[in-house]
C-alpha positions as CSV (number, residue, x, y, z in Angstrom):
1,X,110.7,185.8,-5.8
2,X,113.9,187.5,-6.6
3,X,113.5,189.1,-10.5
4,X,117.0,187.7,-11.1
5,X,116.8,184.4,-10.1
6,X,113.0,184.1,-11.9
7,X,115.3,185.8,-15.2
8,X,117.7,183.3,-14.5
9,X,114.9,180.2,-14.3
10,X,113.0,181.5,-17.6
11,X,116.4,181.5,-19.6
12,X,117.5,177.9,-18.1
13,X,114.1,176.7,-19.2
14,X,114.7,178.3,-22.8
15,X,118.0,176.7,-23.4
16,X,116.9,173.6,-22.4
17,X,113.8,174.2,-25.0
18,X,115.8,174.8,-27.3
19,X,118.0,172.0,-27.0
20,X,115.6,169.9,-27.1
21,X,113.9,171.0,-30.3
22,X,117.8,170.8,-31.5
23,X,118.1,167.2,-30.4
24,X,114.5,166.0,-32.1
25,X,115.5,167.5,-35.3
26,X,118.3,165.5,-35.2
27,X,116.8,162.5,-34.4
28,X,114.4,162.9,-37.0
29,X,116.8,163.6,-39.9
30,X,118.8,160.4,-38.8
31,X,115.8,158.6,-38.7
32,X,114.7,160.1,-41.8
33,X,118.4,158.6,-43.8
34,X,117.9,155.3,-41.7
35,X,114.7,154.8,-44.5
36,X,116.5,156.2,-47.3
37,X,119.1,153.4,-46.7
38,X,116.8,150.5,-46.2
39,X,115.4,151.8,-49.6
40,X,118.7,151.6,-51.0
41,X,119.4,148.0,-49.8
42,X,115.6,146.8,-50.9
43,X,115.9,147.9,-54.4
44,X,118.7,145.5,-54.6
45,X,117.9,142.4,-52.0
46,X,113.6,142.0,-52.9
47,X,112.5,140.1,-55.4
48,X,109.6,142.1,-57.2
49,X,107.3,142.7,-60.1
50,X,105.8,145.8,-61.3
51,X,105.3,148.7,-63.9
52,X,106.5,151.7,-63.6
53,X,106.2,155.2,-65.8
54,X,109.2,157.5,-66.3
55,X,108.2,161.3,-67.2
56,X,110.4,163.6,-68.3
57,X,108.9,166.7,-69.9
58,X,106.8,166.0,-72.4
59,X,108.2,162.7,-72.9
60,X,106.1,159.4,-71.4
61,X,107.1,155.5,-71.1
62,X,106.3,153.0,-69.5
63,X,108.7,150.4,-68.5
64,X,107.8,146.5,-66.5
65,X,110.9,145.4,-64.5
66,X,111.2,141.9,-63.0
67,X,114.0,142.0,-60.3
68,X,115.2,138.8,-58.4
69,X,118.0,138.4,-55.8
70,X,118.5,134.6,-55.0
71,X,121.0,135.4,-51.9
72,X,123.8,135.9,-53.9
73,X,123.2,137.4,-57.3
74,X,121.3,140.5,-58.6
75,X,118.9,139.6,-61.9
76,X,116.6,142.3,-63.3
77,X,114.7,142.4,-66.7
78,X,113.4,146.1,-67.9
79,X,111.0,145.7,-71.3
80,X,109.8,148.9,-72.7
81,X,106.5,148.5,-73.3
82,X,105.9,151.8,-75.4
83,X,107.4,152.2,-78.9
84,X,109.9,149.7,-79.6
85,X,110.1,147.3,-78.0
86,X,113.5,147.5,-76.2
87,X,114.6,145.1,-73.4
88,X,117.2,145.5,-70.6
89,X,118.8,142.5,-68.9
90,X,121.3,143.1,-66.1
91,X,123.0,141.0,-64.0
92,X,125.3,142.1,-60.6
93,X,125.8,144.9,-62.6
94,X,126.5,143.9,-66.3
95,X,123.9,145.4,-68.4
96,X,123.0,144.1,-72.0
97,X,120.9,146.2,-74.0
98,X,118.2,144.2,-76.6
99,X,117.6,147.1,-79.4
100,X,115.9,146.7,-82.4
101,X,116.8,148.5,-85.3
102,X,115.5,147.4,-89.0
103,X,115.9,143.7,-89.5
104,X,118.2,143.3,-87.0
105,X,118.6,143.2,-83.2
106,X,122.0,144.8,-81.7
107,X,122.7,143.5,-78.5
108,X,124.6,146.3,-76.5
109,X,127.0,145.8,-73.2
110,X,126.9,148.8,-71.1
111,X,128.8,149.2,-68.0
112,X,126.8,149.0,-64.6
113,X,124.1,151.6,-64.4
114,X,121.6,152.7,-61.8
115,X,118.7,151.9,-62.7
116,X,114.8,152.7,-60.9
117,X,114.2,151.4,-58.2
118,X,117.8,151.1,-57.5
119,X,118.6,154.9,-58.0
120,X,120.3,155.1,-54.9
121,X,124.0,154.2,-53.4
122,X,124.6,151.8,-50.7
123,X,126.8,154.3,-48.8
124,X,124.6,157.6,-48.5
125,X,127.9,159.3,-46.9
126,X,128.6,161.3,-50.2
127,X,125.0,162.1,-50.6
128,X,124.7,163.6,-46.9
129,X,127.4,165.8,-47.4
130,X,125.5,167.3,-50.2
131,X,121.9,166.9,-49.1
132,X,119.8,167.5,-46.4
133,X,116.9,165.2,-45.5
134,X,113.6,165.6,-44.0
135,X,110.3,163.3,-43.3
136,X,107.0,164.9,-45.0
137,X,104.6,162.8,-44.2
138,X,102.7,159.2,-45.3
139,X,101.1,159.3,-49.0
140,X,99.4,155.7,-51.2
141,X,101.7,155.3,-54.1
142,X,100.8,151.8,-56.2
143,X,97.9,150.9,-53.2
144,X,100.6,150.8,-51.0
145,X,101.1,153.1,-47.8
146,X,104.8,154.8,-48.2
147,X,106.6,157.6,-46.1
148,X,107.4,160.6,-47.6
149,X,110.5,162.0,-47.7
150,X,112.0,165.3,-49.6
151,X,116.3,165.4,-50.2
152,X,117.1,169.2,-50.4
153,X,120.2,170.2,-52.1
154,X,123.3,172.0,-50.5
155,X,123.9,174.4,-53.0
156,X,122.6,175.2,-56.6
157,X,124.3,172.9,-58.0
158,X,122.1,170.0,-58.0
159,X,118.6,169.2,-58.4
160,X,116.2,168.3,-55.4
161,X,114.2,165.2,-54.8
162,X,110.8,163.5,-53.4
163,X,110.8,159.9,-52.4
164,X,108.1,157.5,-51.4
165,X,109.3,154.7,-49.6
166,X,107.3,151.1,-49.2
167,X,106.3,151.6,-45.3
168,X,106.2,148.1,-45.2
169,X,109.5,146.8,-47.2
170,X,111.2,150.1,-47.4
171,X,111.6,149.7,-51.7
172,X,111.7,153.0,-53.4
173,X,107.9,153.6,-55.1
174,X,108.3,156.6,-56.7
175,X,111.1,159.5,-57.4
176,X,110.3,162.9,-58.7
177,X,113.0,165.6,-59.4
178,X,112.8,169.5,-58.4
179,X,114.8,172.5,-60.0
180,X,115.5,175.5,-57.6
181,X,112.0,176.8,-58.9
182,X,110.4,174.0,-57.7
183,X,109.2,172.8,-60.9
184,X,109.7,168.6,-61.7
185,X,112.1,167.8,-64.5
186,X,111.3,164.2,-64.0
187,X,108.9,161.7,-62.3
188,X,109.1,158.1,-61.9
189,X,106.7,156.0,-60.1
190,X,105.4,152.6,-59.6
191,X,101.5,152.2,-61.4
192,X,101.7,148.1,-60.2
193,X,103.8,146.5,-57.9
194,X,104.0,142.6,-56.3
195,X,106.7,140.5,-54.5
196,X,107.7,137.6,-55.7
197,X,108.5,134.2,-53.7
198,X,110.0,132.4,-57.3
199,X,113.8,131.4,-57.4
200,X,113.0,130.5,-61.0
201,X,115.0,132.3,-63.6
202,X,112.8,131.5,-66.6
203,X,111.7,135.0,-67.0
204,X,115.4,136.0,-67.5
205,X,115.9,136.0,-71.1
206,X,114.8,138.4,-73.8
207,X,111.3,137.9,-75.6
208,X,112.5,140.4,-78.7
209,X,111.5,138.6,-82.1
210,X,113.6,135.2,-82.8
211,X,113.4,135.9,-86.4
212,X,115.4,138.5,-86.5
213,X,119.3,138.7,-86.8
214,X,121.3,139.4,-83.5
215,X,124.3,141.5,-83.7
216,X,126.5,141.9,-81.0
217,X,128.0,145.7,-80.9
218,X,131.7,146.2,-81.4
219,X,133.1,145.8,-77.8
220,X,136.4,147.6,-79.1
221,X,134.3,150.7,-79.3
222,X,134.8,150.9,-75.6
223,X,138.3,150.4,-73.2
224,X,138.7,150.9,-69.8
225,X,141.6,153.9,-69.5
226,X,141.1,154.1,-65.8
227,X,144.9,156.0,-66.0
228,X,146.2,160.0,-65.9
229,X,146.0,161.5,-69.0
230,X,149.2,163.0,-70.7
231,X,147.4,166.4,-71.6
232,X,144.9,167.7,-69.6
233,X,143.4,167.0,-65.7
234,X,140.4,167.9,-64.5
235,X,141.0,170.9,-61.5
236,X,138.4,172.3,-59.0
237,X,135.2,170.0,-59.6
238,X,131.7,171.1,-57.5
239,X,131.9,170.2,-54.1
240,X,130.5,166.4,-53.3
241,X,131.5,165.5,-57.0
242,X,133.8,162.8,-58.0
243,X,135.2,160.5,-60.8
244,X,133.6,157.5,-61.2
245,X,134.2,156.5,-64.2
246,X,136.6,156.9,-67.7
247,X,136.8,155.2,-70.5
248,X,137.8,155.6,-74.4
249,X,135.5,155.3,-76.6
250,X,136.0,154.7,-80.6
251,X,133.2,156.8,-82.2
252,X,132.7,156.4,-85.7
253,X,133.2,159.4,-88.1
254,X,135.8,160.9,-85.5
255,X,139.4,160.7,-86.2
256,X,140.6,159.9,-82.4
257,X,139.3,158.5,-79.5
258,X,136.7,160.3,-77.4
259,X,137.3,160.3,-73.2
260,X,134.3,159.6,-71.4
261,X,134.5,160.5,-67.6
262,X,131.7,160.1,-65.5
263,X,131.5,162.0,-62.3
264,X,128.7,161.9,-59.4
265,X,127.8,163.1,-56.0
266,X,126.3,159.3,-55.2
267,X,123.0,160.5,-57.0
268,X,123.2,163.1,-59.8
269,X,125.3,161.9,-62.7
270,X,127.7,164.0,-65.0
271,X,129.7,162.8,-68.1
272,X,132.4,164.4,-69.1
273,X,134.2,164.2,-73.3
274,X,137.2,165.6,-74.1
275,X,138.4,165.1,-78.4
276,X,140.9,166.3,-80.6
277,X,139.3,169.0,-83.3
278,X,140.4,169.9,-86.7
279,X,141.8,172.9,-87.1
280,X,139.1,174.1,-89.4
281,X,136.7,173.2,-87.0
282,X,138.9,174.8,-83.9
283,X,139.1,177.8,-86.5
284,X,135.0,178.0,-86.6
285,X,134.1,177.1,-83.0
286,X,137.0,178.9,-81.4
287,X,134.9,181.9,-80.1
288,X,131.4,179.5,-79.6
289,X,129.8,178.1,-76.3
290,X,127.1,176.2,-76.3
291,X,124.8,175.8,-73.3
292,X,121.5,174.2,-73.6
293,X,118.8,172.7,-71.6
294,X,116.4,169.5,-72.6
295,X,114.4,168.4,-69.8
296,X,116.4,167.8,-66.9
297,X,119.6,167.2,-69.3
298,X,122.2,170.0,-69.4
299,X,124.7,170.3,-71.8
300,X,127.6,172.6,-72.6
301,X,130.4,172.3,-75.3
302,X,133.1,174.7,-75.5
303,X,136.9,173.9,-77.7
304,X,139.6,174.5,-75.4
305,X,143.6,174.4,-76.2
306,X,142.3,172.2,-79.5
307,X,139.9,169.7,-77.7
308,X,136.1,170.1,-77.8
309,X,135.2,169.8,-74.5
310,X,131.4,168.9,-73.7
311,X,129.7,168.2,-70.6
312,X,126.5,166.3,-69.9
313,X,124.4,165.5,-67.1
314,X,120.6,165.6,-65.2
315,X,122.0,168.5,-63.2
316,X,121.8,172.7,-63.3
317,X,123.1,174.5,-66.4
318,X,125.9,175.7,-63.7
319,X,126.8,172.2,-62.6
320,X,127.8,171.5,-66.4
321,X,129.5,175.0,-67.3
322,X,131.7,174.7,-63.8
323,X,133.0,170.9,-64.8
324,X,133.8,172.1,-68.5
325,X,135.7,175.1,-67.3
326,X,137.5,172.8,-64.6
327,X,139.3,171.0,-67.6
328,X,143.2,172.4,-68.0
329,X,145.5,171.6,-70.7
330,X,148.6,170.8,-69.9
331,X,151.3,172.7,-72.2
């Protein structure tokens, strides 16, 4: 045979090799995001019962969630079952906090939060342009069989991720968190887990002590300022970030209103607080920065034109420090 023509065969059959490793790859990724979606829409549209335990470093709870979605309507009920004993009733999205604290009980509103198992968005299209996505295999999580998968950051600027999805009713069983040294800043994971069949909502309601005095928080402590502000805007954010989020909030002991903006990539969360400073305390911090790390928490404060400007978020120190310095005042 002519040594061309058997060149010309050996290369034709290594393209097409090629191409077809290519197209499996992709065909595995996509199947690998058509899971992490179903988990996203189970979290949300089973009805379940279960305990799970949240680790972040040396820092343990456990935490029994009752979730119900009657076709309509979202209804979840979160009781923390170590310490004190704090309950968390949210419904479609409106979260009221249950807090004891002396002789009383303050009942806090929050606005809608993520919470486990319902860590991730409905649309994944943010979180693929920042992630990648692969399978890793089948593991038991809760006596129940559940695929494996492992979300790889983009860029240093976010944290990476393990799931383990229900095989059989795609919910989200457990979450653990990676820095880029592939050590876990935070775990969460099913220990118990049941469906329910109940369109009952008895369970619905807080179990807190009766005897005690409930105080509803001051709801002027938080407004919705979802406009421009008049002195500063926020330039440059990390790539996949975005605002989610602002609000004013009335803290006591400050002598103006703090701005809280929240931004996110679809999974990791960053807030944002920009406040006037005296000029004594401008004076004193003027030449400070302060970047820390607790856990998976990152935080960094710097004043800037007058304004103390601090950052906060379960992301990389250089997630926080990049979204601080991307804050301009206006002259």
């Amino acid at each position: 045979m002519n040594p061309l023509v058997l060149a010309r065969g050996t290369a034709s059959a290594t393209l097409i090799a090629v191409l077809s490793l290519s197209f499996c790859a992709q065909a595995s990724e996509q199947d690998s995001w058509q899971v992490l979606q179903k988990a996203a829409a189970a979290a949300r549209a089973l009805s379940y019962k279960g305990i799970f335990v949240c680790q972040t470093g040396k820092q343990t709870k456990s935490v029994e969630i009752t979730h119900m979605y009657d076709g309509q309507n979202e209804f979840a009920r979160n009781v923390i079952l170590d310490g004190s004993p704090r309950e968390v009733l949210s419904q479609s999205g409106n979260v009221v906090i249950y807090n004891p604290r002396n002789e009383k009980i303050i009942i806090e509103k929050r606005r809608g939060q993520n919470m486990f198992p319902a860590v991730l968005p409905m649309n994944l299209d943010s979180v693929k342009q920042s992630y990648s996505l692969r399978a890793d295999g089948d593991e038991r999580v809760a006596g129940r069989q559940a695929q494996v998968l492992v979300l790889v950051p983009k860029d240093g600027l976010r944290y990476s991720y393990r799931f383990w999805i229900d095989a059989e009713y795609g919910l989200l069983l457990k979450s653990v968190m990676f820095n880029n040294r592939n050590e876990i800043m935070e775990s969460i994971g099913f220990n118990q887990l049941s469906l329910m069949e109940t369109v009952s909502l008895d369970w619905f309601k807080p179990k807190i002590d009766h005897n005690k005095n409930y105080v509803m928080e001051n709801e002027q402590q938080v407004v919705a300022d979802n406009g421009s502000p008049a002195d500063w805007e926020v330039r440059s954010l990390p790539p996949g970030y975005r605002k989610v989020d602002q609000v004013m909030r009335k803290v006591p002991g400050k002598e103006g209103p703090v701005t809280h903006v929240v931004f996110s990539d679809g999974l990791a969360s960053v807030s944002l607080f920009i406040e006037h400073v005296a000029r004594s305390a401008k004076d004193k911090s003027a030449q400070k920065n302060v970047l820390s790390t607790a856990g998976n928490t990152s935080f960094y404060a710097n004043v800037n034109s007058g304004h103390l400007v601090t950052v906060v978020g379960d992301v990389p120190e250089a997630t926080v420090v990049q979204i601080a310095n991307a804050v301009v005042f206006k002259k």
